[in-house]
N, C-alpha and C positions, 0 to 999 in steps of 0.2 A: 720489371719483366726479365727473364732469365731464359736465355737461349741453351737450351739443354746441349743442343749439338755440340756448341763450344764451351761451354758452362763459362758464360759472360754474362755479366749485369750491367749494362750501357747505364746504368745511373752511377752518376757519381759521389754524390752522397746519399747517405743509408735514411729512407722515407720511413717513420713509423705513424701508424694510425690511429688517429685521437679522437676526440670527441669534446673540442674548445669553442666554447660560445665565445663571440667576438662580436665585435662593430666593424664597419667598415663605412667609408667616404669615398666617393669617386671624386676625383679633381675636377672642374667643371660640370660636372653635372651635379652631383647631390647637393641638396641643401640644407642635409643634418645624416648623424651617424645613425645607419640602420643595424639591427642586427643579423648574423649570419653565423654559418658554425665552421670552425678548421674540420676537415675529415681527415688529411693526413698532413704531415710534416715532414720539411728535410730542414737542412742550414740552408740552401737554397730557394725554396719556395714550397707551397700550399697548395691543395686540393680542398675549395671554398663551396660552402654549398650558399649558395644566394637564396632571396624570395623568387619567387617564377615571377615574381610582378617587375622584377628590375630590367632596367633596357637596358644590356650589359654591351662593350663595343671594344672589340681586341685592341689591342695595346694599349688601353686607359691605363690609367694610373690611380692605383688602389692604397688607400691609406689604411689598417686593422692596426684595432686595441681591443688587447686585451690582458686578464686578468692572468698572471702565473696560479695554479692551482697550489691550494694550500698556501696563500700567502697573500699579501695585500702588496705584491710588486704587479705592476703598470707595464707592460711593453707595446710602445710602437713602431708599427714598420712597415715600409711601402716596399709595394711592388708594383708588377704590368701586366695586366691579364693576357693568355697567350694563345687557351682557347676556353673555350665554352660547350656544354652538351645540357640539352634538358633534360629532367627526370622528373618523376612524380609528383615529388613534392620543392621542385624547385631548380633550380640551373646549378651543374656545376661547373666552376671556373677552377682552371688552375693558373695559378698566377708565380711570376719567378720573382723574387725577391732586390730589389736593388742591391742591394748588398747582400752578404752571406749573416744567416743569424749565429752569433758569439756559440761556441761549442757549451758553454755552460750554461748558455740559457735554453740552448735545442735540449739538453736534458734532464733542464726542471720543466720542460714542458712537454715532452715525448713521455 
């Protein structure tokens, strides 16, 4: 979001918008990985779209894998969901990242 008046952008890392099918595990609740999609990315965290059938609960602890495009590399990495909003076709979560994802793997995968 970019506040014209000051010309600031309160994010601190640069989000681009993907389109990454992924799996995700809830710690405690799930009992196998579902699938879900990234809609956007930072080194920080994710903009997730879930199934609308999931009963999602702030600050859970989300595990996602998925595949790097164009390649047969594997990445996992947990985060905590921080909110949630429904939409048509499903909830989206945005979840912050426990840790920061490595600068070179944010751009094999942005």
């Amino acid at each position: 979001m970019l506040d014209t008046k000051f010309n600031f952008n309160p994010r601190k890392w640069h989000r681009a918008a993907v389109q990454l099918p992924a799996q995700y595990f809830i710690k405690g609740q799930s009992s196998r990985y579902m699938d879900c999609t990234i809609l956007n990315l930072s080194r920080s965290g994710a903009g997730v779209l879930f199934p609308l059938s999931e009963q999602l609960k702030s600050r859970a602890s989300v595990f996602f894998e998925l595949i790097v495009p164009n390649t047969f590399e594997q990445v996992t990495v947990r985060g905590e969901l921080k909110n949630k909003n429904a939409r048509n076709d499903g909830l989206v979560g945005g979840v912050e990242f426990v840790s920061l994802l490595p600068e070179e793997m944010f751009a094999k995968l942005a």
